[in-house]
Short mmCIF file of the C-alpha atoms (twelve columns), coordinates in Angstrom:
data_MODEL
# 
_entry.id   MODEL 
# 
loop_
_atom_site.group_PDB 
_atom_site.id 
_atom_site.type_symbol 
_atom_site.label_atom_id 
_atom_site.label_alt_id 
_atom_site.label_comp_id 
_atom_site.label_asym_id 
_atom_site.label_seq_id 
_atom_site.Cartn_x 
_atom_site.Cartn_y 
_atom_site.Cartn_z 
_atom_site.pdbx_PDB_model_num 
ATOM 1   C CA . UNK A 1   67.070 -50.587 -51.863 1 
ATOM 2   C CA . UNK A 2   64.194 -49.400 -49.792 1 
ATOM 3   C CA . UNK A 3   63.462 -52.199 -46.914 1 
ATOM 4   C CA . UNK A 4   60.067 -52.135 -45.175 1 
ATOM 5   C CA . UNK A 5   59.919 -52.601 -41.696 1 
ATOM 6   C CA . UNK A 6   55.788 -53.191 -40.980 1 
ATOM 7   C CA . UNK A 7   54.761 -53.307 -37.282 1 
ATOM 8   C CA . UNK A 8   52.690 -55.426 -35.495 1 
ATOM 9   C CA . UNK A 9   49.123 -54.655 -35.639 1 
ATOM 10  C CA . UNK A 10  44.982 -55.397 -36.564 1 
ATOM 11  C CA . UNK A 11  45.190 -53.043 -39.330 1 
ATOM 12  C CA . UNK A 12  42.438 -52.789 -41.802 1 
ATOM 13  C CA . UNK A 13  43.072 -49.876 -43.793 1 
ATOM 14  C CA . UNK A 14  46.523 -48.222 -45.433 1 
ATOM 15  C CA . UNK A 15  47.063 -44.454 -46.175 1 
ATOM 16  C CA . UNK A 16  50.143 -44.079 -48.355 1 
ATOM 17  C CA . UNK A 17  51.942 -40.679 -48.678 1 
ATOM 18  C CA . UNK A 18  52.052 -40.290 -52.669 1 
ATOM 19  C CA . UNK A 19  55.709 -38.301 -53.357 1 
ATOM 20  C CA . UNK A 20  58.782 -39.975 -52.122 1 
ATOM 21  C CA . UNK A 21  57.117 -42.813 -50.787 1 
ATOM 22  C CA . UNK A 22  54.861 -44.511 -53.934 1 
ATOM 23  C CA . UNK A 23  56.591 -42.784 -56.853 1 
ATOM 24  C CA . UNK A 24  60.395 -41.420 -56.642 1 
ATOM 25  C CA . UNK A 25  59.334 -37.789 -56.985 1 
ATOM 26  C CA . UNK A 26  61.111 -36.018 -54.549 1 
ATOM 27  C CA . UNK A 27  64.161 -34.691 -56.513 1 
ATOM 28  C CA . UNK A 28  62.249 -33.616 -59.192 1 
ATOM 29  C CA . UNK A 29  60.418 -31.256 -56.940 1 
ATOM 30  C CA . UNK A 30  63.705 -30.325 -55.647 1 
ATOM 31  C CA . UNK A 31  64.662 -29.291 -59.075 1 
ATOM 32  C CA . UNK A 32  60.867 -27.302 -59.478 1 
ATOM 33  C CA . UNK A 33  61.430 -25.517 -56.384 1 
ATOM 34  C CA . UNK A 34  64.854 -24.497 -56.928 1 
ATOM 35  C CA . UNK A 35  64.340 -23.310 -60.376 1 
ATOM 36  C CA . UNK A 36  60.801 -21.435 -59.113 1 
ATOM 37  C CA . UNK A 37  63.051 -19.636 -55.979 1 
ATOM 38  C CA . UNK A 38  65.359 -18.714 -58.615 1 
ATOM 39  C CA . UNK A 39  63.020 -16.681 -60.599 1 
ATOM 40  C CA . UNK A 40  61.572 -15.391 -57.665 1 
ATOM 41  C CA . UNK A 41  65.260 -13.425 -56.654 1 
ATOM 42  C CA . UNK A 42  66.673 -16.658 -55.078 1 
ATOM 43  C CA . UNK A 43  70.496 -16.213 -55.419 1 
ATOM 44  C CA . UNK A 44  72.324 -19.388 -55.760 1 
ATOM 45  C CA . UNK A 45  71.262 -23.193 -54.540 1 
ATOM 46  C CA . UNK A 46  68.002 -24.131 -52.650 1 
ATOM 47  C CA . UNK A 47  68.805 -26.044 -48.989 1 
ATOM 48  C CA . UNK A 48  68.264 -29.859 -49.959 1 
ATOM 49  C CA . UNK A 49  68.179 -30.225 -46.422 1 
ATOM 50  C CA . UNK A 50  65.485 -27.787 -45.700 1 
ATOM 51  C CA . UNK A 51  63.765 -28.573 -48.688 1 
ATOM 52  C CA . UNK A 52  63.122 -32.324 -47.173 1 
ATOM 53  C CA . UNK A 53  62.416 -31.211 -44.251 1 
ATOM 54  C CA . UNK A 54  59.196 -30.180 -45.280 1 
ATOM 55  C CA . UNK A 55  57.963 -33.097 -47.095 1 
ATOM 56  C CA . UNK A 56  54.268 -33.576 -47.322 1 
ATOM 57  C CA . UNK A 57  53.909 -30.347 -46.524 1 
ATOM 58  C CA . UNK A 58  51.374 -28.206 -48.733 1 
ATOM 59  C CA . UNK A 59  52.827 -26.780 -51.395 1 
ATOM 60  C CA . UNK A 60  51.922 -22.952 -50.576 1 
ATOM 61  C CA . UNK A 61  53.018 -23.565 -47.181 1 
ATOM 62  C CA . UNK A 62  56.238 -24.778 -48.437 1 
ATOM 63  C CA . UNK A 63  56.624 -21.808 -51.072 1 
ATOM 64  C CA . UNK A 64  55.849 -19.550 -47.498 1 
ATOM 65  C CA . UNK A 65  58.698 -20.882 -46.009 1 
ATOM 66  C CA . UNK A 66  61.391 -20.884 -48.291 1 
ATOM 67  C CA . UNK A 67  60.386 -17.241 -49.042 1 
ATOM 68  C CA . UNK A 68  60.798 -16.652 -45.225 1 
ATOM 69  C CA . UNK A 69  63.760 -18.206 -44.648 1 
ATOM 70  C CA . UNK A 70  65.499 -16.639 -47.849 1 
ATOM 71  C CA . UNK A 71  64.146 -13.591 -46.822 1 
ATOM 72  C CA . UNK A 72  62.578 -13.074 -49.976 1 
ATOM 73  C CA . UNK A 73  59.238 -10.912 -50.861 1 
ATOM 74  C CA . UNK A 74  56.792 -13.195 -53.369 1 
ATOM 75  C CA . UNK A 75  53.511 -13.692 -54.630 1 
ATOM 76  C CA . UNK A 76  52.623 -17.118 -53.106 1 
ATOM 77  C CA . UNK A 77  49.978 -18.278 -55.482 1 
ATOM 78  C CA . UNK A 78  52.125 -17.365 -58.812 1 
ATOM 79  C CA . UNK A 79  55.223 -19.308 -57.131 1 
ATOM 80  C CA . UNK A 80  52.958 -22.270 -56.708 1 
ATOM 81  C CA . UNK A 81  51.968 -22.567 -59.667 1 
ATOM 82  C CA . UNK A 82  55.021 -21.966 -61.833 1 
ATOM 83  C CA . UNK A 83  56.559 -24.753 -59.350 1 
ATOM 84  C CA . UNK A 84  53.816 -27.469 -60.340 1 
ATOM 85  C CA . UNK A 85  54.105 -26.538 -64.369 1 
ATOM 86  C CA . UNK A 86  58.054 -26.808 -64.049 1 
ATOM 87  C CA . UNK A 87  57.328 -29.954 -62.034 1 
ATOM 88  C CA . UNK A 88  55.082 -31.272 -64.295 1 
ATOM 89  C CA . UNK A 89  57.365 -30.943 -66.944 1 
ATOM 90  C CA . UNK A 90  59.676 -33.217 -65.546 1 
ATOM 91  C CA . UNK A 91  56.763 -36.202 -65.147 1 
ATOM 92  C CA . UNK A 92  58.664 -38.829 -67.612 1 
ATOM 93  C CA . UNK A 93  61.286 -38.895 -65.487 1 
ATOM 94  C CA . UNK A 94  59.340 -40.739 -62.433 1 
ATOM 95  C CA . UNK A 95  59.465 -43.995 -61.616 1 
ATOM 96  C CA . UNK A 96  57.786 -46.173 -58.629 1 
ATOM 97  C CA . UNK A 97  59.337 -47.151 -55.099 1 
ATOM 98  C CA . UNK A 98  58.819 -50.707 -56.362 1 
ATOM 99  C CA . UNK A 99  58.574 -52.283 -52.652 1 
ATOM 100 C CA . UNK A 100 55.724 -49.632 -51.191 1 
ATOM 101 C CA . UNK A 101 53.998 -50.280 -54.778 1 
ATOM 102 C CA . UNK A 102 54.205 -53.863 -54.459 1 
ATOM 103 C CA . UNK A 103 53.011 -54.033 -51.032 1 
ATOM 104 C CA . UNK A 104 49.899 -51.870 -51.801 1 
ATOM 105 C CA . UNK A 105 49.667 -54.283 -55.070 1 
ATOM 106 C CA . UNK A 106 49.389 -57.519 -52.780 1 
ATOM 107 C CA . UNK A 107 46.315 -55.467 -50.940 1 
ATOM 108 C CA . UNK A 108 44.082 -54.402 -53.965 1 
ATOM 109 C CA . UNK A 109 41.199 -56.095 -53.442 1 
ATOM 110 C CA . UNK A 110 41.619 -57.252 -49.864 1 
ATOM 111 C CA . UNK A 111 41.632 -53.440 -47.787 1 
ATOM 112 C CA . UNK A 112 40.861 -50.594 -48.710 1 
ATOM 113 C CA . UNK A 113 43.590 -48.037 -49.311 1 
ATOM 114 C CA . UNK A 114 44.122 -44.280 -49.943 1 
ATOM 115 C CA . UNK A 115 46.481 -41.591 -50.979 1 
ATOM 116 C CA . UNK A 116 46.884 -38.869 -48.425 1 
ATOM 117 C CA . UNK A 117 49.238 -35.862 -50.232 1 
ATOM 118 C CA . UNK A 118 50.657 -32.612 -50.319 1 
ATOM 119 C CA . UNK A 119 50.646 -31.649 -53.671 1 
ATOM 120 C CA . UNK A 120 48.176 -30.561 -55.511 1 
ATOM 121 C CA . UNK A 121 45.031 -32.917 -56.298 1 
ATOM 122 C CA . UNK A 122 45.329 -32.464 -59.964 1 
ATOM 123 C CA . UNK A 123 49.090 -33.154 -59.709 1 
ATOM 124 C CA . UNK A 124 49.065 -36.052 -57.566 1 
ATOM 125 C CA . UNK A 125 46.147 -37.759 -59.420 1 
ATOM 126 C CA . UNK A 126 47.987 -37.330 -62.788 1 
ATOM 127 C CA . UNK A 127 51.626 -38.531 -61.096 1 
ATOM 128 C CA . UNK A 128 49.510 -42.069 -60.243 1 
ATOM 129 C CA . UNK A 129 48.053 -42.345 -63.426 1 
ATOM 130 C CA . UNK A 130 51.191 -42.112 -65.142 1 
ATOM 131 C CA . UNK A 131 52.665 -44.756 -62.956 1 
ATOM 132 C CA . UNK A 132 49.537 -46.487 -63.430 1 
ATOM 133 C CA . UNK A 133 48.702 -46.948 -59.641 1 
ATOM 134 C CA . UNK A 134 45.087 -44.915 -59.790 1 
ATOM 135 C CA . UNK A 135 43.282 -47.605 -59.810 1 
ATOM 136 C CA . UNK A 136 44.512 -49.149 -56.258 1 
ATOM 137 C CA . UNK A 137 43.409 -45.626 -54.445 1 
ATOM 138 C CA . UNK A 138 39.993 -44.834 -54.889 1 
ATOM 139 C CA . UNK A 139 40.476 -42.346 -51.715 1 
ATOM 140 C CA . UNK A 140 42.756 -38.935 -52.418 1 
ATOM 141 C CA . UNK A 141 43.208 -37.048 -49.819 1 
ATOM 142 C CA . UNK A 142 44.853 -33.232 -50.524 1 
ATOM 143 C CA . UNK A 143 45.446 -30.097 -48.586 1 
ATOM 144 C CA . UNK A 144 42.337 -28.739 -50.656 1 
ATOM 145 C CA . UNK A 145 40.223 -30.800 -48.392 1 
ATOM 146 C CA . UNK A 146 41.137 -30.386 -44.925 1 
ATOM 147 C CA . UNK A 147 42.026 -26.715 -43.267 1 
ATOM 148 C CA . UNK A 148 45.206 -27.474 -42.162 1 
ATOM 149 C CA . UNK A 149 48.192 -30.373 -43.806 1 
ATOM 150 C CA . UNK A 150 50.575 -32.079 -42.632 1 
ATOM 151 C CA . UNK A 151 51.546 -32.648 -39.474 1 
ATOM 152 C CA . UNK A 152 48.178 -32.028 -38.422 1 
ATOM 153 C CA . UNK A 153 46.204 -35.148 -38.330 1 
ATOM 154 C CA . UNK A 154 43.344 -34.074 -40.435 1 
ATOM 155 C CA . UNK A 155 44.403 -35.662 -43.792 1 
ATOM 156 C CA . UNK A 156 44.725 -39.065 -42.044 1 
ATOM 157 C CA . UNK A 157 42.082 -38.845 -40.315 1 
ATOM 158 C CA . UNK A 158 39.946 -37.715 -43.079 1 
ATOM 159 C CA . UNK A 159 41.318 -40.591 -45.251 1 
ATOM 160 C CA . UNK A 160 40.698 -43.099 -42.706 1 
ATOM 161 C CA . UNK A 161 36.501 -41.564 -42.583 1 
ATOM 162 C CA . UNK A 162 36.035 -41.966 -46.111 1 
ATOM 163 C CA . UNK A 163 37.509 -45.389 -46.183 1 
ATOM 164 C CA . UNK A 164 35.010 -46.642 -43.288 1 
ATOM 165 C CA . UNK A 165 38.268 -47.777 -41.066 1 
ATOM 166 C CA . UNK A 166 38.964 -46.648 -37.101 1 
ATOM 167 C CA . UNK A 167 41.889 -44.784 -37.149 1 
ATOM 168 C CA . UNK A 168 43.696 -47.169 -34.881 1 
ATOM 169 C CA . UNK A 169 43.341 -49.435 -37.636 1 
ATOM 170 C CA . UNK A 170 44.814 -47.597 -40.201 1 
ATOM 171 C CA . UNK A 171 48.587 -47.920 -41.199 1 
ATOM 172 C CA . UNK A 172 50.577 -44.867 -43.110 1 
ATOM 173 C CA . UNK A 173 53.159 -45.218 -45.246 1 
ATOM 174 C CA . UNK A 174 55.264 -42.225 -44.811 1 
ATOM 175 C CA . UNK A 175 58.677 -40.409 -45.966 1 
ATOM 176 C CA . UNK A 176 58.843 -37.161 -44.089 1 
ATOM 177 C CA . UNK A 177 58.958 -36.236 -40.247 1 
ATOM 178 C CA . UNK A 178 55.575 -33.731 -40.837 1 
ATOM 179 C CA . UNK A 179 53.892 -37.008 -41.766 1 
ATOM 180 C CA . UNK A 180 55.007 -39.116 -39.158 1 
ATOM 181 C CA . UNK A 181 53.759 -36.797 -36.989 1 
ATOM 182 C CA . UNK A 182 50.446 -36.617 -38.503 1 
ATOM 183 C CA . UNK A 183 50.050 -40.630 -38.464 1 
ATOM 184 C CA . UNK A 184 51.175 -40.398 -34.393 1 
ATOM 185 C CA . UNK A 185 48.558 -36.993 -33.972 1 
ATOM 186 C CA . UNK A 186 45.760 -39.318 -35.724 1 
ATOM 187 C CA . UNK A 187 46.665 -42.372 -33.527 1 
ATOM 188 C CA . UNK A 188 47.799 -44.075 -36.348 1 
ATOM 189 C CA . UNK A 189 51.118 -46.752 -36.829 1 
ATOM 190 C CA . UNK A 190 53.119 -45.930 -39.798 1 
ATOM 191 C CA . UNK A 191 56.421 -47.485 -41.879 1 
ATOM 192 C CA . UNK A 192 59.220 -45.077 -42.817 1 
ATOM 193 C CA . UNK A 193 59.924 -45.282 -46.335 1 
ATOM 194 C CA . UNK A 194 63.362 -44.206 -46.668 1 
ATOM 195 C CA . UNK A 195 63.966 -43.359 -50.602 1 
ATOM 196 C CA . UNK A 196 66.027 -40.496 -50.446 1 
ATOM 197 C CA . UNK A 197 69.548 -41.516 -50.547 1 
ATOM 198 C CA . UNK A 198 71.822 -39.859 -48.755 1 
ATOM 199 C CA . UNK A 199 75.462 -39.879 -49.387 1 
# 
């Protein structure tokens, strides 16, 4: 069970991280990405380890660096998007963190809130309207709007501008060490959402 631990703090606006920390999505891009390397010349099993170490990272970046460390040759933009139409694929199987969701529940209505992602805009819009949590972000923030992801700050920071809120008053809901350092690079708090389970 995922237990939220939510500093102290004035905070007046909340930036959630969309995969592994509002909808259980994570091994299902595992799956994508393994099965994408695969047809790209990967031999074998994709790193789990590696492959959460990058989470929140965008997606091209992430195809980059598997390539690299594999040490295999590939064309970047056709391995990103045969990874989002296997993951895609896969969508029924999702289901919500239930405690994130119902925290960001109990604040519709009373601060504002956002979605500050990785993935593709397309993507992560369609993964919260199948879990039917579109209407509680009316801010989405992706890598297509900033110049650089996570860990740089700019996707917080972004997120925080269009939702009128200093980012000292922002909290992020995170999953991933590239987003915890973008929450501490923006000046921003943030709660670990631990939903991987690890044996």
């Amino acid at each position: 069970m995922v237990k939220l631990e939510i500093p102290e703090g004035d905070f007046e606006g909340y930036i959630f991280d969309c995969d592994g920390t509002l909808v259980d999505t994570m091994p299902l891009h595992f799956r994508a990405w393994e099965r994408a390397m695969q047809l790209s010349g990967l031999q074998g099993r994709l790193s789990e380890e590696l492959f959460y170490s990058m989470g929140g990272m965008p997606t091209r970046k992430v195809a980059q660096v598997l390539a690299t460390h594999y040490g295999l040759t590939i064309d970047v933009e056709h391995v990103f998007h045969r990874k989002e139409a296997l993951f895609l694929e896969m969508q029924d199987e999702m289901t919500v963190i239930d405690p994130v969701v119902d925290f960001a529940r109990s604040l519709h209505g009373r601060a504002p809130m956002s979605v500050a992602s990785g993935g593709p805009k397309p993507v992560v819009r369609k993964t919260l309207e199948l879990m039917g949590l579109e209407s509680l972000f009316p801010v989405i923030v992706t890598p297509e709007d900033v110049t650089h992801g996570k860990p740089s700050p700019e996707m917080f920071l972004l997120a925080a501008s269009l939702m009128g809120v200093r980012p000292e008053r922002c909290l992020v809901f995170e999953d991933a060490v590239p987003g915890f350092e973008a929450a501490e690079a923006a000046g921003m708090k943030h709660v670990v959402v631990r939903s991987r389970v690890v044996d």
